[in-house]
DOVOLO-869513 format. One record per atom (N, C-alpha, C): x, z negated, y negated; atom name; residue in one letter. Coordinates in steps of 0.1 Angstrom, whole numbers, plus 5000, padded with zeros to 4 digits. Layout:
BEGIN
X	Z	Y	CA	a
...
***
This chain:
BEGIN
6895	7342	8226	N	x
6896	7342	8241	CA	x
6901	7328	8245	C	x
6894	7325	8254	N	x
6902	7310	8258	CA	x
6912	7311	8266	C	x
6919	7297	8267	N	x
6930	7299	8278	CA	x
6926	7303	8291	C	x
6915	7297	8295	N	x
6912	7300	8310	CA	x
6910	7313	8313	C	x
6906	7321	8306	N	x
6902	7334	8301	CA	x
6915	7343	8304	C	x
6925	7336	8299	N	x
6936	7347	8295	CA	x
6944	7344	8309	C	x
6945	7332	8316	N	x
6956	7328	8327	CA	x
6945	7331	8339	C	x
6932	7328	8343	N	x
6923	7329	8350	CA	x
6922	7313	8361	C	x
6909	7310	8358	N	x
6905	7299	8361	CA	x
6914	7293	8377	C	x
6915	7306	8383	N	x
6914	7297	8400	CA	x
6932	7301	8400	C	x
6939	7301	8392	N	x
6956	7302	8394	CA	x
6962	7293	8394	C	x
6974	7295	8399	N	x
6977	7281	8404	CA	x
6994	7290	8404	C	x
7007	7282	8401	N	x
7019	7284	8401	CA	x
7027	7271	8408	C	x
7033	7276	8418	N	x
7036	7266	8424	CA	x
7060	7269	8423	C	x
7065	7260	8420	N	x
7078	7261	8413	CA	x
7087	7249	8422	C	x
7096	7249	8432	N	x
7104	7242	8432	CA	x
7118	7239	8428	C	x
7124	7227	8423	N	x
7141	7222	8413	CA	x
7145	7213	8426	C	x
7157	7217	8418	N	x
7164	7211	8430	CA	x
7173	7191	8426	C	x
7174	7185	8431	N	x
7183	7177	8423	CA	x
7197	7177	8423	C	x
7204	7171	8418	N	x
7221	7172	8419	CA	x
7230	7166	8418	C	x
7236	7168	8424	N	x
7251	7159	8425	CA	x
7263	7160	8417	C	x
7272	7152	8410	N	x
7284	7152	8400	CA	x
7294	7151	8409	C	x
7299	7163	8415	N	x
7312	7166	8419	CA	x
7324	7163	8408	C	x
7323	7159	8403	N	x
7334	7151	8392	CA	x
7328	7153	8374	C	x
7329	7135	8373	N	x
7323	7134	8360	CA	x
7337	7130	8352	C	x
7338	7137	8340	N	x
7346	7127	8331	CA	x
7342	7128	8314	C	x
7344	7114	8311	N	x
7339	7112	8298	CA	x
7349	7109	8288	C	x
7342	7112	8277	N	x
7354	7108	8266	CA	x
7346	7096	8256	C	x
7354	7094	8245	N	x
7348	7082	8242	CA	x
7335	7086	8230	C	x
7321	7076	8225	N	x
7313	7081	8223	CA	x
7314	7092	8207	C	x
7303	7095	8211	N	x
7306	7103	8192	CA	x
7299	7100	8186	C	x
7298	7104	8168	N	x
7292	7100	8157	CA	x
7273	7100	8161	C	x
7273	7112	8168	N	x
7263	7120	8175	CA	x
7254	7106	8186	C	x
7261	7098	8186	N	x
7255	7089	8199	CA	x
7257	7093	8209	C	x
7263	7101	8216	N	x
7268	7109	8228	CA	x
7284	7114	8235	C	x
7285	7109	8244	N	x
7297	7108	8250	CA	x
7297	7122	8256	C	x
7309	7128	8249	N	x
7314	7145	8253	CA	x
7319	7143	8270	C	x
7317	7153	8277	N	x
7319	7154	8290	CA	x
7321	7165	8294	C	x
7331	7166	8306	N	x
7333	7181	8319	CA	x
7331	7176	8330	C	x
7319	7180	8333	N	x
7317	7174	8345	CA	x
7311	7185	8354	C	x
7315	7188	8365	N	x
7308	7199	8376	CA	x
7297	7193	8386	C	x
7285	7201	8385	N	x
7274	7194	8392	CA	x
7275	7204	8404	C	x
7267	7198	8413	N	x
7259	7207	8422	CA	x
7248	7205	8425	C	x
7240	7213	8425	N	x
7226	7212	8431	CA	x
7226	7212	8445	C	x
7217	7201	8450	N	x
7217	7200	8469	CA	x
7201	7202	8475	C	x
7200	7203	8482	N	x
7187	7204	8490	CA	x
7175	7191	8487	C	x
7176	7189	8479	N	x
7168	7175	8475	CA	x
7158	7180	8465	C	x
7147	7182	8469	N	x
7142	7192	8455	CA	x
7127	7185	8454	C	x
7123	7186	8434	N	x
7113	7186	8432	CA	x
7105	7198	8433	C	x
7086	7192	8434	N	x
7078	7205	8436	CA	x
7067	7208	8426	C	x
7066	7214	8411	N	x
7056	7213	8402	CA	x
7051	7222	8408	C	x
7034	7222	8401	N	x
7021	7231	8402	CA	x
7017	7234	8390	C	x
7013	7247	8384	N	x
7004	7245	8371	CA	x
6997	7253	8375	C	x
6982	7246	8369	N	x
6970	7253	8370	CA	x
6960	7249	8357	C	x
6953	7260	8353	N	x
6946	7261	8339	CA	x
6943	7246	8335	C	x
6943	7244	8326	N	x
6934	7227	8321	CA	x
6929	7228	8313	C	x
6927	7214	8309	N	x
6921	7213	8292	CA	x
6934	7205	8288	C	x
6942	7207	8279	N	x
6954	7200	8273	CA	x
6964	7201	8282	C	x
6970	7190	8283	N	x
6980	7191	8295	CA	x
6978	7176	8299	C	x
6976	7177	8315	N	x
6976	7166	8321	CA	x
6989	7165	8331	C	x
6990	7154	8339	N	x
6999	7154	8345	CA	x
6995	7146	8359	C	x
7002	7146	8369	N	x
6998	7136	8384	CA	x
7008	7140	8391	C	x
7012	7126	8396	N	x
7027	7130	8402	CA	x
7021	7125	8422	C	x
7029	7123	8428	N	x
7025	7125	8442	CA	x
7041	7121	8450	C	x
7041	7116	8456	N	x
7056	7116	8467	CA	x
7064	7106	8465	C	x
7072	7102	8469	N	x
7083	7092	8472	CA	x
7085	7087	8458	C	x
7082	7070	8452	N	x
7085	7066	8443	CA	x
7079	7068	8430	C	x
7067	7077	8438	N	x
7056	7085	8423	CA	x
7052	7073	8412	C	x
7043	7058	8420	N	x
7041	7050	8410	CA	x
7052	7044	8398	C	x
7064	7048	8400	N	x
7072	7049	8389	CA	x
7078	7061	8381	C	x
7064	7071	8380	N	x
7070	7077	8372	CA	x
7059	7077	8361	C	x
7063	7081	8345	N	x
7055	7080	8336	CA	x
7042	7092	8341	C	x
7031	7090	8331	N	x
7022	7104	8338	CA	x
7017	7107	8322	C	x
7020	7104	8310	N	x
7014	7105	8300	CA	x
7028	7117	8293	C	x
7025	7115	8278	N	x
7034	7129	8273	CA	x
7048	7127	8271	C	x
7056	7115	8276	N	x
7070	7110	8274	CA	x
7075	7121	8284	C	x
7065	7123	8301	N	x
7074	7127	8310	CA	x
7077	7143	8306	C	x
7089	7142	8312	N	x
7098	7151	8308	CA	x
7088	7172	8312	C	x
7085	7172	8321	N	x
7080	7180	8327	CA	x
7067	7182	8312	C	x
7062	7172	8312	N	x
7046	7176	8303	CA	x
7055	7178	8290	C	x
7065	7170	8285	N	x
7073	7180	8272	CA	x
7080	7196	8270	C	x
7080	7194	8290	N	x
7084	7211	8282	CA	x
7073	7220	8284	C	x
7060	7213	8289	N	x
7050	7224	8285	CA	x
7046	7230	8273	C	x
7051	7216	8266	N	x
7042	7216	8250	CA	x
7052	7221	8242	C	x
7064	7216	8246	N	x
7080	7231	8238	CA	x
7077	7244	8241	C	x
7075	7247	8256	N	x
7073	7264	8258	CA	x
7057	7270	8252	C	x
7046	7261	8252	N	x
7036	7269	8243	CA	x
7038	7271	8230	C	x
7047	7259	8224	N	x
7049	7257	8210	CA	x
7057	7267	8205	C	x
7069	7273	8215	N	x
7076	7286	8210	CA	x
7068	7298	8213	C	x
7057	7297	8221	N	x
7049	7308	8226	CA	x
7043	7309	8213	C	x
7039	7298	8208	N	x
7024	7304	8199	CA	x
7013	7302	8204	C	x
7013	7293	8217	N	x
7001	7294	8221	CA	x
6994	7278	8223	C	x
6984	7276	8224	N	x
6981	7262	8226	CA	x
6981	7258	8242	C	x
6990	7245	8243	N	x
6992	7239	8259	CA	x
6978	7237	8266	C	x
6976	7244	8274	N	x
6966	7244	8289	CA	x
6967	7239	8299	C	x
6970	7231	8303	N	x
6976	7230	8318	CA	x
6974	7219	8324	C	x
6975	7223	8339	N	x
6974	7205	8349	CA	x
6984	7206	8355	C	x
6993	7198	8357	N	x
7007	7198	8364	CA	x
7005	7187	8377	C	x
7011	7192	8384	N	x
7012	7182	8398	CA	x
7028	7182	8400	C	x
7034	7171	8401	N	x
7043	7171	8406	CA	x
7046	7165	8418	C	x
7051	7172	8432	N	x
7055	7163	8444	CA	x
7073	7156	8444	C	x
7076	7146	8444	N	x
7085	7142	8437	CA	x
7093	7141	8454	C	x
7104	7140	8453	N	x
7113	7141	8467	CA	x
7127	7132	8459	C	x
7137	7137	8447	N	x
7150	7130	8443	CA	x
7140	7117	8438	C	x
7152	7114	8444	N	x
7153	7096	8439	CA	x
7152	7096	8424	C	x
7142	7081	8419	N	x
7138	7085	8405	CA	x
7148	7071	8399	C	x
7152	7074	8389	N	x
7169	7070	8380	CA	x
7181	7068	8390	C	x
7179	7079	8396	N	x
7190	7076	8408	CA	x
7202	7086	8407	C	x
7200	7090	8393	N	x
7214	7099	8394	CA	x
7219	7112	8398	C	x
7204	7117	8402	N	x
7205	7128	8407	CA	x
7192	7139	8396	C	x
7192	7136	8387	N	x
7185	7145	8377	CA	x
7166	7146	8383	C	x
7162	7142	8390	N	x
7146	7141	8395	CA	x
7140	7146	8383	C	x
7142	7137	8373	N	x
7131	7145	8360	CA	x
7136	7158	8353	C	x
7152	7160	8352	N	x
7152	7173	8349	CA	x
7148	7180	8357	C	x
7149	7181	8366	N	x
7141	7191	8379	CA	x
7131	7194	8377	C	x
7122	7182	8376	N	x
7107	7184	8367	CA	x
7104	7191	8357	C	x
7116	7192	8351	N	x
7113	7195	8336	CA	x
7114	7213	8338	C	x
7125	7214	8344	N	x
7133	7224	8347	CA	x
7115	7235	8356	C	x
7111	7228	8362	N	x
7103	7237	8367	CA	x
7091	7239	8365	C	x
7087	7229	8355	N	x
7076	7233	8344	CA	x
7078	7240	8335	C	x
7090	7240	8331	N	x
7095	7258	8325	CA	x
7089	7267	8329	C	x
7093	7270	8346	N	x
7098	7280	8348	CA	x
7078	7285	8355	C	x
7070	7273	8359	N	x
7058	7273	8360	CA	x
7045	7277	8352	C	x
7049	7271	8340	N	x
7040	7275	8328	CA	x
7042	7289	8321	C	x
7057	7294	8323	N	x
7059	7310	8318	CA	x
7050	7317	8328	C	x
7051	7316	8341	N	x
7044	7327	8351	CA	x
7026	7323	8346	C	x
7025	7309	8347	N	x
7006	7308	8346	CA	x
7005	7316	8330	C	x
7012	7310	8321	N	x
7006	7318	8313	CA	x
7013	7331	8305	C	x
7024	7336	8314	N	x
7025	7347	8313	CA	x
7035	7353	8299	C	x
7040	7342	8295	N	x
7046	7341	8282	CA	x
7060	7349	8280	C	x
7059	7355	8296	N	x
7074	7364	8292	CA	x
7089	7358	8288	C	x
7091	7348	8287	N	x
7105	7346	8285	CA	x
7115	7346	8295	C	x
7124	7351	8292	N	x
7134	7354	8298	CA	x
7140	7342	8304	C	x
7150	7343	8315	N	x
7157	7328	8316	CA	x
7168	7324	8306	C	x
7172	7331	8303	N	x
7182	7326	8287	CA	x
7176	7319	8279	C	x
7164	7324	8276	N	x
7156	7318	8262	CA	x
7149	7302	8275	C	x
7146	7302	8287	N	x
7142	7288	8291	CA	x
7154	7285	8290	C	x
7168	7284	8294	N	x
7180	7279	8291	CA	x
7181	7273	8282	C	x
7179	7280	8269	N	x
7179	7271	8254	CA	x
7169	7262	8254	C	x
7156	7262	8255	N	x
7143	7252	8258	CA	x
7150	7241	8268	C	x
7153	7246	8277	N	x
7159	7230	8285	CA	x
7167	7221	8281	C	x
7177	7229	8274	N	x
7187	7220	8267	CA	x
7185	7212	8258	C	x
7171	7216	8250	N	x
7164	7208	8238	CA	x
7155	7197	8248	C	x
7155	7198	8258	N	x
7146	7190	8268	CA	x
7157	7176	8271	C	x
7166	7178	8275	N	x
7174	7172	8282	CA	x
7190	7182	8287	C	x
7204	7172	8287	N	x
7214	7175	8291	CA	x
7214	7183	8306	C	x
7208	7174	8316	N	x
7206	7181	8327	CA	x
7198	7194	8331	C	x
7188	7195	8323	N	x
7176	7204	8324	CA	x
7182	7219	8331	C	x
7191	7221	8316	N	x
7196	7233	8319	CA	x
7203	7236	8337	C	x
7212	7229	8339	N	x
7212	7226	8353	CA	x
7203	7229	8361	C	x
7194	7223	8362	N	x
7183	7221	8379	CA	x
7178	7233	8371	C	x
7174	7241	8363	N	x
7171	7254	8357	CA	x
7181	7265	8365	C	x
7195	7263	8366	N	x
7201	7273	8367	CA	x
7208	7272	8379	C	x
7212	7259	8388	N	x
7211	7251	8403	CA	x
7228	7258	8406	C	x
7230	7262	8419	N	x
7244	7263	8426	CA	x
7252	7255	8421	C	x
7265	7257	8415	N	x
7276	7248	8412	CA	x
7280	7255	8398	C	x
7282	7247	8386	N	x
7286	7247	8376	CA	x
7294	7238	8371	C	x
7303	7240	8363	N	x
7306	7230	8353	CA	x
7300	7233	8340	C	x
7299	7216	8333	N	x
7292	7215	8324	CA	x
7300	7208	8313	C	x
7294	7214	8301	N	x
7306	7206	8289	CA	x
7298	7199	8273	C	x
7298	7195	8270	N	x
7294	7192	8256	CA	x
7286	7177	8263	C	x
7276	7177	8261	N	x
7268	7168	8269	CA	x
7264	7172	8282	C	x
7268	7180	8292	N	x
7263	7185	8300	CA	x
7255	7198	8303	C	x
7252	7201	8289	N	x
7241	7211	8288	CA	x
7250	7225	8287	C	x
7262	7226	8282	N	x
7264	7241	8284	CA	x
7274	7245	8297	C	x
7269	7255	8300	N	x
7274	7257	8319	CA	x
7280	7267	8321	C	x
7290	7268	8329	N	x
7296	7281	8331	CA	x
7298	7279	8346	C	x
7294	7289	8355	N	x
7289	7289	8369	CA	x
7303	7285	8374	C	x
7307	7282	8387	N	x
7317	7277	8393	CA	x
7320	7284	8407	C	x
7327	7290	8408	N	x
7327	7298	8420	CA	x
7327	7291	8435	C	x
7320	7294	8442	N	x
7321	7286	8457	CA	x
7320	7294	8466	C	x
7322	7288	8476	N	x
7323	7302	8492	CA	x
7326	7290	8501	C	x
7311	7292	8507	N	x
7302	7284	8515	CA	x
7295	7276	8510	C	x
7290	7269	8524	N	x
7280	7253	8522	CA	x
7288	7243	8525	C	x
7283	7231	8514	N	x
7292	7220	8522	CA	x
7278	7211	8524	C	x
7282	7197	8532	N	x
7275	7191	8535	CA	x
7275	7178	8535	C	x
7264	7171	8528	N	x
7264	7159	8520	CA	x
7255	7145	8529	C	x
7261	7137	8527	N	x
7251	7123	8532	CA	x
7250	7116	8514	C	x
7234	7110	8515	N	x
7233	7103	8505	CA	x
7228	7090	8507	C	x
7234	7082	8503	N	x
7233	7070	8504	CA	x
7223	7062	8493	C	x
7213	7060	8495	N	x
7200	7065	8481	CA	x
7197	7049	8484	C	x
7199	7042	8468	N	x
7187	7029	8466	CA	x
7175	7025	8452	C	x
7169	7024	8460	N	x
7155	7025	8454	CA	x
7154	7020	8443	C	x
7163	7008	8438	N	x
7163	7004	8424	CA	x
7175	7009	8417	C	x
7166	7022	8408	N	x
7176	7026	8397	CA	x
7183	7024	8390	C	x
7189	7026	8383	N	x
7204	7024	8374	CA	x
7202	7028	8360	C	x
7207	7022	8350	N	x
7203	7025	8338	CA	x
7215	7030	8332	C	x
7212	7044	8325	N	x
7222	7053	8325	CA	x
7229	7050	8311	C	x
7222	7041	8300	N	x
7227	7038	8287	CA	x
7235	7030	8293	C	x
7237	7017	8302	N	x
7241	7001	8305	CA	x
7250	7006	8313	C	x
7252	7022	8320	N	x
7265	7022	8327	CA	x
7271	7026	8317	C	x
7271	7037	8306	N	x
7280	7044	8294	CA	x
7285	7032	8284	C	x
7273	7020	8285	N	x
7278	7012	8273	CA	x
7292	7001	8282	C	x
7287	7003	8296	N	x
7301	6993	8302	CA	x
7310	7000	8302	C	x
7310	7013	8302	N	x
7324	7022	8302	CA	x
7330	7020	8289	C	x
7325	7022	8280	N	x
7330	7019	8267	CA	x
7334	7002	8264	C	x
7328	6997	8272	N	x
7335	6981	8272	CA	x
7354	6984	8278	C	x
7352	6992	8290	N	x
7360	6990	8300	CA	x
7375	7002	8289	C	x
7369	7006	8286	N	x
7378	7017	8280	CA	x
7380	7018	8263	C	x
7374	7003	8258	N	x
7378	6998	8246	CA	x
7374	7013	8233	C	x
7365	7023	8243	N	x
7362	7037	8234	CA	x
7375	7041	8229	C	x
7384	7045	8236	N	x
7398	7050	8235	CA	x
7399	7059	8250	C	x
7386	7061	8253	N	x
7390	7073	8267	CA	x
7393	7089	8266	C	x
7401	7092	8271	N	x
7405	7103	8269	CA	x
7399	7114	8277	C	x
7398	7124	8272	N	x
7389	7136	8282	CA	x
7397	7149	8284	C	x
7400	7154	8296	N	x
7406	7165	8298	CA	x
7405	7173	8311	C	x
7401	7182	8301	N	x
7393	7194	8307	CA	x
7399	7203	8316	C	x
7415	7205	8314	N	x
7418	7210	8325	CA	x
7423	7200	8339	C	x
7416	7186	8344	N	x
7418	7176	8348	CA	x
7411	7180	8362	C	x
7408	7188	8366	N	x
7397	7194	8379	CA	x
7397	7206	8382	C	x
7412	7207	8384	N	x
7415	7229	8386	CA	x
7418	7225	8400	C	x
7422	7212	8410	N	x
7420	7210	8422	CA	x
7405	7211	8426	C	x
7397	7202	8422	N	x
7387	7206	8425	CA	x
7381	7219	8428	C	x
7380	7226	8414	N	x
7374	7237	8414	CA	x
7380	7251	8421	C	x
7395	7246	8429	N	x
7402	7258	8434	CA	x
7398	7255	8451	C	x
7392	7244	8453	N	x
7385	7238	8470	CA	x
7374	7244	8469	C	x
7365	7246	8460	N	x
7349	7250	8458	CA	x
7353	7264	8461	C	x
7358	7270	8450	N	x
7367	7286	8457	CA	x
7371	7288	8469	C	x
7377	7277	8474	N	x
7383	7284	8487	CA	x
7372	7278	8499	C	x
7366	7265	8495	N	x
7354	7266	8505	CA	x
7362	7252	8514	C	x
7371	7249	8507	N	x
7373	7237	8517	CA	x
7371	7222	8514	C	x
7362	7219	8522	N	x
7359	7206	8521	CA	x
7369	7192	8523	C	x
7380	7195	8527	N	x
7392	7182	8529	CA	x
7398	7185	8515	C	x
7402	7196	8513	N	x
7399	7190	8496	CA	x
7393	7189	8483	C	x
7383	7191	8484	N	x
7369	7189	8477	CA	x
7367	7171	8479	C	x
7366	7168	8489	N	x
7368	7153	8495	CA	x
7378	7146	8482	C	x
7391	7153	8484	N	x
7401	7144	8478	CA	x
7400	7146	8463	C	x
7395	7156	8459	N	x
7393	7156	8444	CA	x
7376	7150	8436	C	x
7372	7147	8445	N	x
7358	7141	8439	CA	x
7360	7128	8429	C	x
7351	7126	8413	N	x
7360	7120	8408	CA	x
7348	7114	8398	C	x
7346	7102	8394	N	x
7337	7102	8383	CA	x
7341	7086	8377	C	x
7342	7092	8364	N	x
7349	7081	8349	CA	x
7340	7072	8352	C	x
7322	7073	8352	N	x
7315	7062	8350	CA	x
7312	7051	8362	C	x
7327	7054	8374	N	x
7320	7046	8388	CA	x
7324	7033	8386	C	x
7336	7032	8382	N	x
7335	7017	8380	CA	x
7326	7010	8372	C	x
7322	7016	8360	N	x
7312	7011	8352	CA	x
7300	7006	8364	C	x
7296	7013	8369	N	x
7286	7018	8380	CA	x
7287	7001	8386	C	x
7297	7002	8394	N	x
7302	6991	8406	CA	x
7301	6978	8398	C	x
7299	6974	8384	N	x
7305	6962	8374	CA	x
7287	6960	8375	C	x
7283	6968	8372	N	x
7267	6967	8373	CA	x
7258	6962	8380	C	x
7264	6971	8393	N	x
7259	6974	8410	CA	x
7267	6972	8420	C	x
7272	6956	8419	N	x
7285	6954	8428	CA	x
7280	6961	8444	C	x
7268	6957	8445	N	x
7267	6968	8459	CA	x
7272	6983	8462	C	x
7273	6986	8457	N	x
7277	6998	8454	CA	x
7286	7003	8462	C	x
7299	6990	8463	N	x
7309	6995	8471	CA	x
7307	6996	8487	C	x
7293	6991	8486	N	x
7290	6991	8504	CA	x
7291	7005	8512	C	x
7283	7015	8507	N	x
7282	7030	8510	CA	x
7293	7034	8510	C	x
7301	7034	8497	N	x
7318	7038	8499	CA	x
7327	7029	8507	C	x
7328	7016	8508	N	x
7336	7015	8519	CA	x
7333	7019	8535	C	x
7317	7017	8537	N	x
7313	7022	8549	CA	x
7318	7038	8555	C	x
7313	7047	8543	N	x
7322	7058	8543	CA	x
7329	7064	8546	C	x
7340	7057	8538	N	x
7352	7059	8542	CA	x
7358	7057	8553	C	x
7355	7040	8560	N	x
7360	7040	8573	CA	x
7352	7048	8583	C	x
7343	7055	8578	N	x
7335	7063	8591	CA	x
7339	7076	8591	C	x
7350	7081	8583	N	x
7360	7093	8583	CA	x
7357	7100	8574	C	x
7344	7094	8563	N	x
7336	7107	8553	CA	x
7352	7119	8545	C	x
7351	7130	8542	N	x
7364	7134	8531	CA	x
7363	7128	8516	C	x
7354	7124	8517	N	x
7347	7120	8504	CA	x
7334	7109	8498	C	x
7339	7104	8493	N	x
7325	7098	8486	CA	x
7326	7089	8471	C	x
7315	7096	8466	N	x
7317	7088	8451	CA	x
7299	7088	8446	C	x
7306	7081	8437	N	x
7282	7073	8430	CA	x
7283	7086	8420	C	x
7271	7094	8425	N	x
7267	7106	8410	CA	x
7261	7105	8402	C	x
7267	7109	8390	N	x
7265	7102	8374	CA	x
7267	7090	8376	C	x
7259	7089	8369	N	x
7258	7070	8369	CA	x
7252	7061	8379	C	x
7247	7069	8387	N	x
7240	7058	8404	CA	x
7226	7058	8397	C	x
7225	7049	8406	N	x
7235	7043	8421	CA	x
7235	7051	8432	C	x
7231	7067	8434	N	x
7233	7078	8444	CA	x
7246	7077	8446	C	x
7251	7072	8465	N	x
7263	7075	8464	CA	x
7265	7085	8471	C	x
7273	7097	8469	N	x
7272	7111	8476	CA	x
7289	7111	8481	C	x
7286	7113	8496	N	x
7291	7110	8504	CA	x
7298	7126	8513	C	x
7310	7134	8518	N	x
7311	7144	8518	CA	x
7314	7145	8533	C	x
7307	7152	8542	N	x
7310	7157	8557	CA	x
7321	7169	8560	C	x
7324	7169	8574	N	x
7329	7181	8577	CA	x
7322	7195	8580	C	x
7313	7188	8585	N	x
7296	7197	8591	CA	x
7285	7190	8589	C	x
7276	7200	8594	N	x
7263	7195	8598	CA	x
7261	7182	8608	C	x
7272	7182	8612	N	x
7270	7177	8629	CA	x
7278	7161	8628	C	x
7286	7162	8616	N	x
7294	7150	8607	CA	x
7287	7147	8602	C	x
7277	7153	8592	N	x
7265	7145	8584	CA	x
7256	7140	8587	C	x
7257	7142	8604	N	x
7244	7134	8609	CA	x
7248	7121	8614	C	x
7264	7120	8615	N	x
7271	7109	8624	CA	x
7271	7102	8616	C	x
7276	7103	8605	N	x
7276	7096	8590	CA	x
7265	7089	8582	C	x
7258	7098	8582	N	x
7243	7092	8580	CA	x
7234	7082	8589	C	x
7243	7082	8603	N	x
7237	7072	8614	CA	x
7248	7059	8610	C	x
7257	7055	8605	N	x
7267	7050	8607	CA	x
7259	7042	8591	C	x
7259	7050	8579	N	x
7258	7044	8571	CA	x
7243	7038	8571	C	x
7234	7041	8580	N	x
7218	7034	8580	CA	x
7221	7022	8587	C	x
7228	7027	8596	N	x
7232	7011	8606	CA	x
7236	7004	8601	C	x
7247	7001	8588	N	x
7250	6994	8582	CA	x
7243	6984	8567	C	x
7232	6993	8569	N	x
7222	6986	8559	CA	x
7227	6986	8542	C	x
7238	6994	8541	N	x
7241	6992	8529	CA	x
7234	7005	8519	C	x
7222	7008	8523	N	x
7214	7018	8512	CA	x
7199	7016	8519	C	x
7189	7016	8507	N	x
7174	7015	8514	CA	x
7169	7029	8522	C	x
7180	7040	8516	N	x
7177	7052	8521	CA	x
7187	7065	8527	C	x
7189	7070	8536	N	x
7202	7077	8539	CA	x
7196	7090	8544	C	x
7198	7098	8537	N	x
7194	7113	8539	CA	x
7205	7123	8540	C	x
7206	7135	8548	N	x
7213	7147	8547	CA	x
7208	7155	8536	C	x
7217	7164	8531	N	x
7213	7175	8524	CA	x
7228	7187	8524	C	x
7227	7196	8525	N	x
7234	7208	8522	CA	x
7232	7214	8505	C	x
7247	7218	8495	N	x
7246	7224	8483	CA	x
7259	7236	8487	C	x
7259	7245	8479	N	x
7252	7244	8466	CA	x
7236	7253	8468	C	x
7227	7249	8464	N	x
7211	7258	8465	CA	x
7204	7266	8454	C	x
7200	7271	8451	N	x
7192	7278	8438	CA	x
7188	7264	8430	C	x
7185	7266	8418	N	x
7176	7262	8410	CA	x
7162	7265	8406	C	x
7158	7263	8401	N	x
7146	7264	8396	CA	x
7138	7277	8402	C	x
7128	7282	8413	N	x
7128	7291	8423	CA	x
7108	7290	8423	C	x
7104	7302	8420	N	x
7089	7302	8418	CA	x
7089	7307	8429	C	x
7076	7298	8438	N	x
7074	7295	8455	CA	x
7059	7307	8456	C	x
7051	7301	8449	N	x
7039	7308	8453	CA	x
7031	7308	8435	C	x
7025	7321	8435	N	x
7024	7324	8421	CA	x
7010	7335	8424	C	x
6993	7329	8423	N	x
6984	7335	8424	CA	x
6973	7336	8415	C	x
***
């Protein structure tokens, strides 16, 4: 029986991921592994990627939306690897045409391709029916990528090892974000390798270093969620991307509770009182010309969320 046979020719899975923000990154120094251990708490915000899968011949790919001509479209991208991981643990041979509509900023710090990745998971299980659980895509993401697992699992987590193992984070409410988005990406080895300049690989990591944080997320308050926002790799970031400091000092004098560059940038996520603060803020920081892009978004949101499935 063929594939088209088994999924049926005219189906189509439509999957939206969300991207995310690093409510406080900290790193330690690298390991034997090539990988710098980390606790770092993400959020997922309203910024979301949109995959499709529908029957193919192999797996193809075509991306669509904001910044698309830079993204790969051959079998490097992230999304077409976890087709060929999830058939590969299926047992089945990869079918598919993927469309992706792209919306997060691409090397901007906000996870865009795990999102991708994350929702070709969760797309290719429904088209072809492969039954897996979300635990078992959980493990597949993490062989994908650190973040994967994330925009897979979305609201607010902390994350530990490389990022990939998560233990949910308790929150009560929405908070509300301005993002200060520039179009030329950041390179996430060239910020880790200047942190390790800056920190002579003698940085220390501690994990119980964010029980402020995470007791604001709990209680839902954003003045101090604001004051505990925190990430090891920003000065690396700023050494790179002296612009950088434009969005955060603008910021700050425009009353933000908060603002810091997520992951590695150049996304600088910026923290409101309201809705109605995030639009003041966002007018303040466009006017000032210090980002090619300034958008609202609200977290924490779902992850990985099958839209239409026929």
């Amino acid at each position: 029986m063929s594939p088209l046979e088994v999924v049926g020719e005219d189906r189509v899975v439509h999957v939206r991921a969300p991207g995310k923000i690093n409510l406080s990154l900290r790193c330690g120094p690298v390991g034997e592994d090539g990988y710098h251990p980390l606790v770092t708490t993400f959020q997922a915000v309203s910024v979301y990627e949109e995959v499709s899968a529908r029957p193919g011949d192999g797996v193809s790919l075509t991306v669509s939306g904001a910044q698309a001509e830079l993204v790969p479209t051959g079998p490097e991208n992230l999304a077409a690897r976890a087709a060929v991981l999830l058939a590969e643990r299926a047992g089945i041979e990869p079918h598919v045409a993927l469309h992706v509509r792209k919306d997060v900023p691409v090397a901007g710090g906000m996870a865009g391709g795990s999102a991708d990745a994350a929702a070709a998971l969760v797309a290719c299980d429904a088209l072809w029916r492969t039954g897996f659980s979300r635990e078992e895509l959980t493990e597949l993401a993490g062989e994908l990528g650190a973040d994967v697992p994330f925009t897979l699992l979305g609201h607010t987590a902390v994350g530990q090892g490389r990022g990939h193992l998560l233990s949910p984070a308790l929150v009560h409410g929405q908070f509300h974000w301005v993002l200060a988005i520039r179009h030329e990406g950041q390179s996430t080895p060239a910020v880790y390798a200047r942190f390790d300049e800056r920190t002579g690989g003698r940085a220390r990591l501690d994990p119980e270093a964010d029980v402020a944080l995470l007791l604001a997320l709990r209680r839902g308050d954003p003045g101090a969620l604001g004051a505990a926002l925190h990430n090891d790799l920003q000065q690396a970031a700023l050494d790179l991307s002296p612009d950088l400091e434009g969005p955060l000092e603008v910021a700050s004098e425009a009353g933000a509770l908060g603002a810091v560059v997520s992951g590695s940038g150049p996304t600088v996520a910026v923290l409101a009182r309201s809705a109605q603060h995030a639009l003041e803020l966002s007018t303040t920081l466009a006017g000032a010309g210090v980002a090619d892009e300034v958008r609202t978004a609200t977290g924490p949101v779902a992850g990985a969320t099958l839209l239409t499935h026929r």
